[in-house]
C-alpha positions in Angstrom: -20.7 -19.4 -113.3 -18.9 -19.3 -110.1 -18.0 -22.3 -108.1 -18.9 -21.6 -104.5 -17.2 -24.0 -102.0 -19.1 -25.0 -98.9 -17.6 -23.1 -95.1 -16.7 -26.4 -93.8 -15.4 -27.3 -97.1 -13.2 -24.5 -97.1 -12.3 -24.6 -93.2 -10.8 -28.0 -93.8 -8.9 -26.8 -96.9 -7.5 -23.7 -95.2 -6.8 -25.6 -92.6 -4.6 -28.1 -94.0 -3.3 -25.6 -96.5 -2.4 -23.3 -93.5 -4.5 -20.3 -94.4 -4.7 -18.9 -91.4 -6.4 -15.8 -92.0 -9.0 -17.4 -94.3 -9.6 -20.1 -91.1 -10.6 -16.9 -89.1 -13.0 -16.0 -91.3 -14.7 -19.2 -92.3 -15.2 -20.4 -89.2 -18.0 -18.2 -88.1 -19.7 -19.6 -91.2 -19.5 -23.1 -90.1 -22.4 -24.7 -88.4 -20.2 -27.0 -86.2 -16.4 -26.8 -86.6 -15.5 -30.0 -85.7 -17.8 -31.5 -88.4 -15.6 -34.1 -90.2 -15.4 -34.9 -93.9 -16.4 -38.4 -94.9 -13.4 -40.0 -93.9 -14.0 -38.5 -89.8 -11.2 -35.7 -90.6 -12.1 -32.2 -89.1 -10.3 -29.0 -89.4 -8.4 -29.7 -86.6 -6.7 -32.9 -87.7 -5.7 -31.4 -90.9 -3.8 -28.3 -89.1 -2.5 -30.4 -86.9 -0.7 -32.9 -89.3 0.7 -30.6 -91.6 2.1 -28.8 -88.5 0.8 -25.1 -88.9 0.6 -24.7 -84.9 -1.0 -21.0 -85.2 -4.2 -22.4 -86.5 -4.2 -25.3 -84.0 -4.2 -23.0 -81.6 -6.9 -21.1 -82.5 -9.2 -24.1 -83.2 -8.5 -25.2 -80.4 -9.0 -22.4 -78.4 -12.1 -21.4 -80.4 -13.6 -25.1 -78.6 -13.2 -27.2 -81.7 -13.3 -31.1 -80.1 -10.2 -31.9 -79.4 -10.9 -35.6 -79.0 -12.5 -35.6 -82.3 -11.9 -39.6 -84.0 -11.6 -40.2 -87.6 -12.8 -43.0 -89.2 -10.2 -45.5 -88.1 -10.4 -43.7 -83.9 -7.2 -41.0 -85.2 -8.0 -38.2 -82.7 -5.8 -34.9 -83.3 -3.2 -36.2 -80.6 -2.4 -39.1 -82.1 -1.9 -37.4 -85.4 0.6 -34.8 -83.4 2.4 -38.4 -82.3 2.9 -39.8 -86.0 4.8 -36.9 -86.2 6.7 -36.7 -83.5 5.5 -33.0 -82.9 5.8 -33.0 -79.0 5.3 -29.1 -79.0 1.4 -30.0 -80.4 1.3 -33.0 -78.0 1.9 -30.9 -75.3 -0.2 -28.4 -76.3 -3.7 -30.9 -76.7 -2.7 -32.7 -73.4 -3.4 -29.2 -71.7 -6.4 -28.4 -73.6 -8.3 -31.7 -72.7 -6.8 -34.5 -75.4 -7.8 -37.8 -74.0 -4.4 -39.6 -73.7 -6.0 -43.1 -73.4 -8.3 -43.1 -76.1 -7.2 -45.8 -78.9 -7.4 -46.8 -82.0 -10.0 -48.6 -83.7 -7.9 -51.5 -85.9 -5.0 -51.5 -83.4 -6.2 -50.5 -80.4 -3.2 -47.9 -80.3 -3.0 -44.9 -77.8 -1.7 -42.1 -79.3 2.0 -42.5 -77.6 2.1 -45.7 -79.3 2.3 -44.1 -82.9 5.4 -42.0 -82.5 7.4 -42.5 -85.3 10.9 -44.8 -83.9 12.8 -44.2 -87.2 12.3 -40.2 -87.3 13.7 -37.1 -85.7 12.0 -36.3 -82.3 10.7 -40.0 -81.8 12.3 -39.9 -78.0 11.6 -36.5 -76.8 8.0 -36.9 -78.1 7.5 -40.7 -77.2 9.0 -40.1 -73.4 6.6 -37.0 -72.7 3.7 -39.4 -73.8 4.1 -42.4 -72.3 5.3 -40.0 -69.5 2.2 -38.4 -69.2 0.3 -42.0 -69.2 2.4 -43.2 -66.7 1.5 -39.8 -64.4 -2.0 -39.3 -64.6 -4.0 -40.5 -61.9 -1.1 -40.1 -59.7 0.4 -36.1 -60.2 -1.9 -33.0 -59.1 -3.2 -35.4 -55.9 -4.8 -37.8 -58.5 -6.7 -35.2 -59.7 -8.1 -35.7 -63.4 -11.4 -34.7 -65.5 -13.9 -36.3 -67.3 -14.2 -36.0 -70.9 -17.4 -36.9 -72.0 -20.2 -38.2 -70.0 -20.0 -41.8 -68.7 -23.9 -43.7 -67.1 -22.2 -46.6 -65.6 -23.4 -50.0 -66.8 -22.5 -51.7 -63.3 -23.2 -51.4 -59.4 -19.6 -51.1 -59.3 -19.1 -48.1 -61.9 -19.1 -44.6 -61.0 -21.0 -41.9 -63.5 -19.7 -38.7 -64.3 -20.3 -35.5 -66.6 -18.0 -34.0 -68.9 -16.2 -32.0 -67.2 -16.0 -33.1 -63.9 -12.8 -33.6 -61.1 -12.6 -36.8 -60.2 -10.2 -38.1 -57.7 -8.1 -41.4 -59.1 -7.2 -43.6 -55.6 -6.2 -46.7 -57.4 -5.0 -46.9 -60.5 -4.4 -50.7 -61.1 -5.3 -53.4 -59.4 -5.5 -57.9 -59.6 -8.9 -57.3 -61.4 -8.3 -54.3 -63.7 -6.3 -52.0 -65.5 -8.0 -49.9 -68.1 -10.6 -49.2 -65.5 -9.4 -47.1 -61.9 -10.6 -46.7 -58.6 -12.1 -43.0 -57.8 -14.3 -40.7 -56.3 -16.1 -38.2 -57.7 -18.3 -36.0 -55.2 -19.3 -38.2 -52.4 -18.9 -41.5 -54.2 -16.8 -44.2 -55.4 -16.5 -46.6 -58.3 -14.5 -47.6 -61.6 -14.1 -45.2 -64.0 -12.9 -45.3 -68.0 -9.2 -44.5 -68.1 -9.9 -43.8 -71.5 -12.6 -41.0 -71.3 -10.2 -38.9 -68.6 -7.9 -36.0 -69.4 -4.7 -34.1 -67.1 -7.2 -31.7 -68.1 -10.6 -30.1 -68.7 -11.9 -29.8 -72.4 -11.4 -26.4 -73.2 -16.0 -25.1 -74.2 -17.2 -24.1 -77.3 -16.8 -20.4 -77.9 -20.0 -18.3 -78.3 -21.0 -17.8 -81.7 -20.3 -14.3 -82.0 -18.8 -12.0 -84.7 -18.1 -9.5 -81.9 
């Protein structure tokens, strides 16, 4: 008798195994790509920390989450940090990786875990901590939403995933993990932590054409 593997078992295998061709064809068979295994790792983790960049790129680009936590609040990017991969760093940052978000235990943003003691820990640490120190402030103050946020507080501002919001102050007496911006017609704190450079790149159709 014949063991048949399930599609998302398979798609996290090939992924980390770097079976790019075999990640092409699974994934159509997969109800939800970014569907983790039990410890919160998806597809895109895996391809990601062994370093085959080919598949992250399609995963990515087929709308795989890129913000996708593990168990312990690892997104993809901060995987790419451990590493000291700034190449795949750079890469998420355009697609929509959320550059604030943290870890769970140590409340860690993905610059924080570049590695100090290997190869690439400065190039990949400066472009980081770089970009952290940038958003809100380059491209006009420009920067998007990642998920949707109903504010808790007269003082909060809501947003969609997806939308431009305008950062006008980025630290202040009060606060600094939340900014000062507009988004439409009105003002408010937002989440530094749910913002990207850039949009989240959607969900391809689910096609086989």
């Amino acid at each position: 008798m014949r063991v048949q593997f399930s599609p998302l078992a398979l798609l996290l295998d090939s992924s980390l195994e770097g079976e790019y061709d075999l990640v092409q064809r699974v994934i159509y068979d997969v109800d939800d790509p970014s569907m983790p295994n039990d410890e919160g790792i998806t597809a895109l983790h895996n391809a990601v920390c062994a370093g085959h960049t080919e598949i992250v790129k399609f995963l990515v680009q087929f709308g795989v989450n890129v913000n996708a936590a593990d168990s312990d609040g690892w997104t993809p990017l901060h995987c790419a940090a451990s590493c000291n991969n700034v190449q795949l760093c750079k890469f998420l940052v355009e697609c929509g990786a959320a550059v604030f978000a943290t870890t769970y235990s140590d409340m860690q943003t993905a610059a924080d875990k570049c590695e100090e003691m290997e190869e690439g820990y400065a190039q990949c640490s400066q472009f980081l901590y770089g970009v952290q120190e940038k958003m809100g402030v380059m491209n006009r103050g420009v920067v998007y939403s990642l998920w949707d946020y109903e504010p808790k507080r007269d003082d909060e501002l809501g947003f969609a995933e997806g939308d431009c919001i305008t950062v006008l102050r980025r630290d202040d007496d009060l606060e600094t993990e939340w900014w000062w911006a507009r988004c439409a017609d009105q003002e408010g704190y937002i989440p530094r932590n749910l913002l990207g450079l850039y949009p989240r790149i959607k969900p391809r159709q689910r096609s086989l054409a």
